[in-house]
N, C-alpha and C positions, 0 to 999 in steps of 0.2 A: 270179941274179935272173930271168933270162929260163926257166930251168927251173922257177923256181917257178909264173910265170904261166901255163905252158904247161900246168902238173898241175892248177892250178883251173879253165883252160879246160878240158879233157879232162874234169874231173869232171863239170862243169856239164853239157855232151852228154851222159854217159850220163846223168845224170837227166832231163835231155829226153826221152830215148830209152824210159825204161823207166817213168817215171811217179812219182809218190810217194805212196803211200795215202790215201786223205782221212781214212781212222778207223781205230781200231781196231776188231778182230772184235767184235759183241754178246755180251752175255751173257745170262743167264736171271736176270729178274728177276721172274717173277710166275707159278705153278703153277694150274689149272682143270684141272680131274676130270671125265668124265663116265663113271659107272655104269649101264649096260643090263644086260637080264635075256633069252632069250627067251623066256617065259612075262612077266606082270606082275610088279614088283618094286614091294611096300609102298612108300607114300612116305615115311615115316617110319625104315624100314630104307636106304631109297636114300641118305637123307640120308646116315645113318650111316656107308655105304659109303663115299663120295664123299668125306666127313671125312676116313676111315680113306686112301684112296688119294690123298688131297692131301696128307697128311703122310709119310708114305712114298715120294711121287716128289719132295717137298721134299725131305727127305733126301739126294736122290742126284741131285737136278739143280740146284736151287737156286744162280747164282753161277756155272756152269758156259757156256763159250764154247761160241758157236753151232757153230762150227768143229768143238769135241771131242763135243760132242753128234751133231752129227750124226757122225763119225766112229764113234761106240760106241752108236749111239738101237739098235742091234738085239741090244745084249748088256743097256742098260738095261732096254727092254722086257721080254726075260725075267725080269731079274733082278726087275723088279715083279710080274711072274706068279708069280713062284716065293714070295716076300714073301707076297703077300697071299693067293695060295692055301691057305697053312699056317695062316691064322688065321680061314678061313672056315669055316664050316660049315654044311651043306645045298647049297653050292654050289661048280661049279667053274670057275675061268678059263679060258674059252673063247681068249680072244686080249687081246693089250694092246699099243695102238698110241701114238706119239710124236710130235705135231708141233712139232718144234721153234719157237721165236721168243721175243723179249722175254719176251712172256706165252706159254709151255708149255701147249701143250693135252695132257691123257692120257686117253685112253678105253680103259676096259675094259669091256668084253662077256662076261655069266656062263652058266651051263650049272648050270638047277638039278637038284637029285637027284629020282630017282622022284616020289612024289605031292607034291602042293601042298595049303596050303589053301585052300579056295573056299567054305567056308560059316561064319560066327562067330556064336556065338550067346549070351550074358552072362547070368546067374542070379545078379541081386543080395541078399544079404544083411543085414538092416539090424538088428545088435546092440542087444538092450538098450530098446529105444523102444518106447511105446505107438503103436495104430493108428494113432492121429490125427498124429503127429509122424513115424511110418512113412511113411505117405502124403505127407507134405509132402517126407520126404527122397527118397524116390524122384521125386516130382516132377522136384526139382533135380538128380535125377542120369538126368532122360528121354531124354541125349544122351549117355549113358558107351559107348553101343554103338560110335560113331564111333569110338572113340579107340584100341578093339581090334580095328576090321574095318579102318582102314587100315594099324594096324603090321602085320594077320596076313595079310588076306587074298592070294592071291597066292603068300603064302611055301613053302618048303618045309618039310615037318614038319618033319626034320630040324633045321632051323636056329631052331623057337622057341625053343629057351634061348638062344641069342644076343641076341636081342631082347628080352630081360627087363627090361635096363636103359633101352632105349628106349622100353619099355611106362610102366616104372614113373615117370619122368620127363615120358612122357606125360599120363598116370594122375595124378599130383601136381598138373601146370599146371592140369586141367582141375579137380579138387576147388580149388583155390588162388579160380579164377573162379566156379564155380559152388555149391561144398558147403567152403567154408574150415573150417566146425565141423567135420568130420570128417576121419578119416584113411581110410583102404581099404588091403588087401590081397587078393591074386587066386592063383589056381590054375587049371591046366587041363590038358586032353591033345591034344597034335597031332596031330588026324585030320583029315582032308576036310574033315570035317565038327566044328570044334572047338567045344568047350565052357568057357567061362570062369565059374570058382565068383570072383565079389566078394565080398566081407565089407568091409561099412563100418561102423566104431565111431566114438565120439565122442571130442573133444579134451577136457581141463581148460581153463577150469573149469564145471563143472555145476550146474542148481542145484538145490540139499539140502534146502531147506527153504521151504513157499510160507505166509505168513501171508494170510490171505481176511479181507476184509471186506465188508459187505454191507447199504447205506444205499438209503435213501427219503425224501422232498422230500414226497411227496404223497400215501403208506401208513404204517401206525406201522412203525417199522424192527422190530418186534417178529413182525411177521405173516409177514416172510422170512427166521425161522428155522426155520418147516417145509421151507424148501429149502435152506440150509446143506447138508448133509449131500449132494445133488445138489450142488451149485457146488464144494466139496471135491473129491468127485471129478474135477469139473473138472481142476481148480487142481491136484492132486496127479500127472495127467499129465505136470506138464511138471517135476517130481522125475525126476532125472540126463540131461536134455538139456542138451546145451551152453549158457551163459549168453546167447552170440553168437548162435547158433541163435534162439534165445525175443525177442533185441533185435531181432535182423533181422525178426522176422514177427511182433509186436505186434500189428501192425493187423489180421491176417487171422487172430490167434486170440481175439485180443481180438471180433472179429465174430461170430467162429463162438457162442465160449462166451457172448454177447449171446444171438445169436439162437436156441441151443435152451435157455435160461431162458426169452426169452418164448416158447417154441414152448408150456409147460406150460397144461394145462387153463385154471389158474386163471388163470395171468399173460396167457392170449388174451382172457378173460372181462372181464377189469379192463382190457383193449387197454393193457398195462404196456408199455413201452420201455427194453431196459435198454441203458446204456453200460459199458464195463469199461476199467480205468485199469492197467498194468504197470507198475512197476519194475521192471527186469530185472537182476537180482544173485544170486550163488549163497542169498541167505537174501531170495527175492520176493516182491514186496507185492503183491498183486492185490487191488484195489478193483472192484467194480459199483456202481451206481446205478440203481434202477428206481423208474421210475416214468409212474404213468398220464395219460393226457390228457383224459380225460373226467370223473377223479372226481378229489377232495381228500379224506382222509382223514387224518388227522393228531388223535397223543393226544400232549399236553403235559399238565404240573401245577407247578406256581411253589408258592415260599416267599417271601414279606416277612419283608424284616428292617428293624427301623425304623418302621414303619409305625405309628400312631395311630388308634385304631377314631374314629369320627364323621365329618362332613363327605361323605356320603356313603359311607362306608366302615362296614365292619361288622370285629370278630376275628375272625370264621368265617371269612373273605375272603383271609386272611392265606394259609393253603394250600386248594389249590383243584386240583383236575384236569378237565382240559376235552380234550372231544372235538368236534373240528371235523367235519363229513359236507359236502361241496360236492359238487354236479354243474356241470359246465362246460354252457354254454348258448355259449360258443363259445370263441375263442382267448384272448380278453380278460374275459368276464363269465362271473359262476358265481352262482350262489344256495347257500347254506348253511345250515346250524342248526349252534347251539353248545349244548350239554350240559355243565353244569358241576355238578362234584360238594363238597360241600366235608364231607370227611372230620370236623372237628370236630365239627359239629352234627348229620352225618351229613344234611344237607339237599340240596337241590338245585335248577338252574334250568336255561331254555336260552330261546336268542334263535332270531331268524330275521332271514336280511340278504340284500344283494346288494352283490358285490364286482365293481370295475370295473379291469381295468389299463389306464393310464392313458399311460404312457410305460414305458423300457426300466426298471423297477424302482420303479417307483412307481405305488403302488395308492388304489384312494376305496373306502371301502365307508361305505353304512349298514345298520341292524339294529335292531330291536325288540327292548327286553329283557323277557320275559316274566312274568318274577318280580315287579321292578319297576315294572314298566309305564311304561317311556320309552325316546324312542329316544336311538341313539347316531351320533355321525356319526366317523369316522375316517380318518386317509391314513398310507400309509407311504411311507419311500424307502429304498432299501440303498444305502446308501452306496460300502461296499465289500464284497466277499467274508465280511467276519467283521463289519462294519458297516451297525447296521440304525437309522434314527430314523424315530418313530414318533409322532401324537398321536391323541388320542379328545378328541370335547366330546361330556359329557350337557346334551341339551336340556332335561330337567327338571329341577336343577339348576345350570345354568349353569356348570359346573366343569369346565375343561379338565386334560389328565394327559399331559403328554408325557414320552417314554423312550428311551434312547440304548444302543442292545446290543449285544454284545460276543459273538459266538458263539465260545467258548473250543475246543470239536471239537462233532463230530455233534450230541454225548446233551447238551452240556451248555452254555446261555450265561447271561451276568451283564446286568442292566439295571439303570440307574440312573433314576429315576423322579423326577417334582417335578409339583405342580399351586400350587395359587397356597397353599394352605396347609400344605405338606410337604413332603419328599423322605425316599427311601426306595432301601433296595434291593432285587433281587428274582433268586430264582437260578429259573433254567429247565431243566425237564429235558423232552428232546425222546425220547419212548418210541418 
């Protein structure tokens, strides 16, 4: 018994004596790269480098105690020079240093070969596009320079095909933000002085087929199809641009192709204003609207169905075509004459009036009728977009006529009509 206690005291002194570790040795739990050049090294190549030699010193340190690290940091160190010099090209390892800890520092230092490049210079391509669509895509591609003077500049010749993949990943992200409707592909030769050929084509889908139409409020729609055939041209520009392309910039072509319609002789003469409306689909609808601020012009001709000659009504009256002529006197007031024809009798009449607007859609006019000889007094309201009511009282006959209409498209709307002795109905065509 007394020997036993004697060998636990004696242990205990020597652990007095010699200490007992607080820890174990570290290990390597965390690799940082850092990649120099001495000349510039592309930032975009650097990266790549840095990737490349974090995963490679991961490899072979990664987990490894501080202790055996440093015991072997000058056989690992080579052994990464020797690694990643094999898979370099344009450049050689100069040196590759170790500092050990938790987080593993490794820096390597390159030696690039003979000449470098120091000058990049891009020659874009743009497949397949009319000017006008040309211009816009280069526009968006006014910053593709950047993207190959930081992967090249710097570099050595040698080593551009390496970079190919870094380019083109480059190349990708930036159409991705800037030109997503197209694709690109590139070409070049590593001198001093490089040259980059781009070629950029369009994605699916395109669009194949553009329908135009082309309305007026305040001319007979009949007078702009002396320009059809110019607005066509237009519109047929934008046959095989990407669909997304043409949505994304609706509004800046929808402007343009506005403003040289009214750029034309006639359309500055009549101070015309046109608006232009998109759908953007591979089979797209482009609509205009022009129309002037100064004059009213407008040819309609109705049919009665229903109708009853007397009561101030005539059969001749039944079809009828009428031309409106207005000058504006300002934003709200015009003065007009109305020309009416009536095909049956082959006769004819016209008034003279002043129209007033009144509120957002609602109009006063009176008008002399010339044939007749009395006046008329009349208001309307649009209801909505496709809804119009409407009344007229002749003061020589005391007979009011109100009408509730239906504009079915452009050329063509239905009213339903009633005065205190009839109802009727009456088809309109808007020429």
């Amino acid at each position: 018994m007394r020997m036993k206690r004697a060998a636990v005291l004696l242990f205990l002194f020597v652990l007095l004596l010699t200490g007992i570790p607080a820890q174990a040795a570290g290990r390597v739990e965390r690799i940082t790269a850092e990649v120099t050049a001495q000349s510039s090294l592309p930032p975009l190549v650097r990266e790549r480098m840095t990737q490349s030699v974090s995963v490679i010193a991961g490899q072979l340190l990664e987990g490894q105690s501080l202790d055996e690290l440093e015991n072997s940091r000058i056989g690992k160190e080579q052994l990464i020079r020797e690694v990643f010099d094999k898979v370099l090209v344009g450049y050689t390892v100069r040196d590759v240093r170790i500092f050990p800890g938790e987080t593993t520092e490794v820096e390597v230092r390159l030696l690039p070969w003979a000449e470098v490049i120091r000058q990049v210079e891009v020659d874009v391509t743009v497949e397949g596009m009319p000017p006008r669509i040309e211009s816009m895509v280069r526009r968006d591609l006014s910053g593709v320079d950047t993207v190959f003077r930081d992967a090249l500049t710097g570099l050595p010749t040698a080593a551009s095909d390496w970079t190919n993949g870094v380019l083109k990943h480059s190349l990708n992200a930036y159409l991705a933000e800037h030109l997503p409707e197209f694709r690109a592909d590139f070409e070049m030769d590593p001198e001093p002085f490089t040259k980059v050929r781009l070629v950029v084509y369009p994605k699916l889908p395109v669009v194949r087929t553009v329908d135009l139409s082309m309305r007026s409020d305040t001319v007979p729609n009949f007078t702009l199809l002396t320009h059809r055939d110019f607005m066509q041209g237009k519109a047929d520009e934008l046959v095989g641009v990407p669909v997304a392309f043409v949505r994304r910039h609706e509004a800046e072509l929808a402007r343009q192709f506005a403003g040289e319609l009214d750029a034309l002789p006639d359309f500055r003469s009549y101070h015309m204003n046109t608006q232009v409306d998109m759908d953007s689909a591979e089979r797209l609808h482009l609509m205009s609207r022009s129309d002037t601020s100064r004059y009213r012009l407008r040819l309609t001709g109705w049919l009665d169905i229903g109708r009853d000659a007397g009561n101030g009504h005539s059969e001749e009256d039944n079809l009828l075509f009428r031309l409106h002529a207005g000058s504006m006197l300002s934003g709200k007031d015009e003065l007009f004459l109305l020309f009416d024809l009536m095909p049956q009798q082959m006769d004819w009449a016209w008034s003279a009036g002043y129209d007033r607007l009144l509120n957002a859609g609602t109009h006063g006019q009176i008008r002399y009728d010339m044939r007749r000889h009395r006046f008329v007094l009349a208001a309307s309201r649009q209801l909505a977009p496709r809804w119009l009511l409407r009344y007229e009282y002749r003061l020589a006959d005391h007979i009011g006529e109100a009408g509730l209409r239906y504009k079915m498209h452009d050329f063509l709307s239905m009213e339903y009509i009633l005065d205190r002795n009839q109802n009727w109905l009456r088809l309109i065509g808007n020429f």
